[in-house]
Steps between C-alpha positions, in 0.01 A plus 500: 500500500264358827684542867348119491665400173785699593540285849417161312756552239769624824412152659587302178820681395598382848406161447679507179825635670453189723448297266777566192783390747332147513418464159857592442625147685222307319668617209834416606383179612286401189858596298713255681174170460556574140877471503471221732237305282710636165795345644363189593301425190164460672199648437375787696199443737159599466515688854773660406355651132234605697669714752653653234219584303328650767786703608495608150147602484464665842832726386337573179183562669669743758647684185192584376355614831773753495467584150124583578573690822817708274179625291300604808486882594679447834722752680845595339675289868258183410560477120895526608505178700260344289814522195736377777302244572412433150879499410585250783255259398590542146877392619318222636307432246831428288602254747158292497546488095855364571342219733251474256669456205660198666169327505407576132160641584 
């Protein structure tokens, strides 16, 4: 692998570590509008379907990244935290499909 492809993938696993934490509490909150509109019989607003498709689609989109850089010839230290990485967002990933499934998307 590049030193430059090697830096530019460093820079996004770091924006990715940034980033799970606060896709975790869209998750969360997406969860508890479902409930809330569940519970009170109402339909669920168009704002709120899309925030949780596009969560959906930029975690599934992030998965594949990884997936890609997993098949990469990187260095034995690199390919580690990739799989940690990968394995943290897949946790995530399970609780965007949770949010998601609320919605019926």
């Amino acid at each position: 692998m590049e030193n430059i492809q090697i830096t530019d993938i460093e820079k996004q696993m770091d924006k990715l570590r940034t980033a799970m934490p606060i896709w975790g509490v869209e998750a969360n909150d997406l969860i508890e509008l479902a409930e809330n509109a569940e519970r009170a019989a109402v339909q669920i607003d168009e704002r709120v379907l899309q925030r949780a498709r596009g969560l959906l689609e930029t975690v599934t989109g992030w998965h594949n990244t990884l997936l890609y850089w997993e098949e990469q010839e990187a260095a034995p230290a690199m390919s580690a935290d990739i799989r940690v990485i990968r394995g943290s967002l897949d946790a995530m990933r399970a609780e965007v499909d949770t949010a998601t499934s609320k919605f019926r998307l």
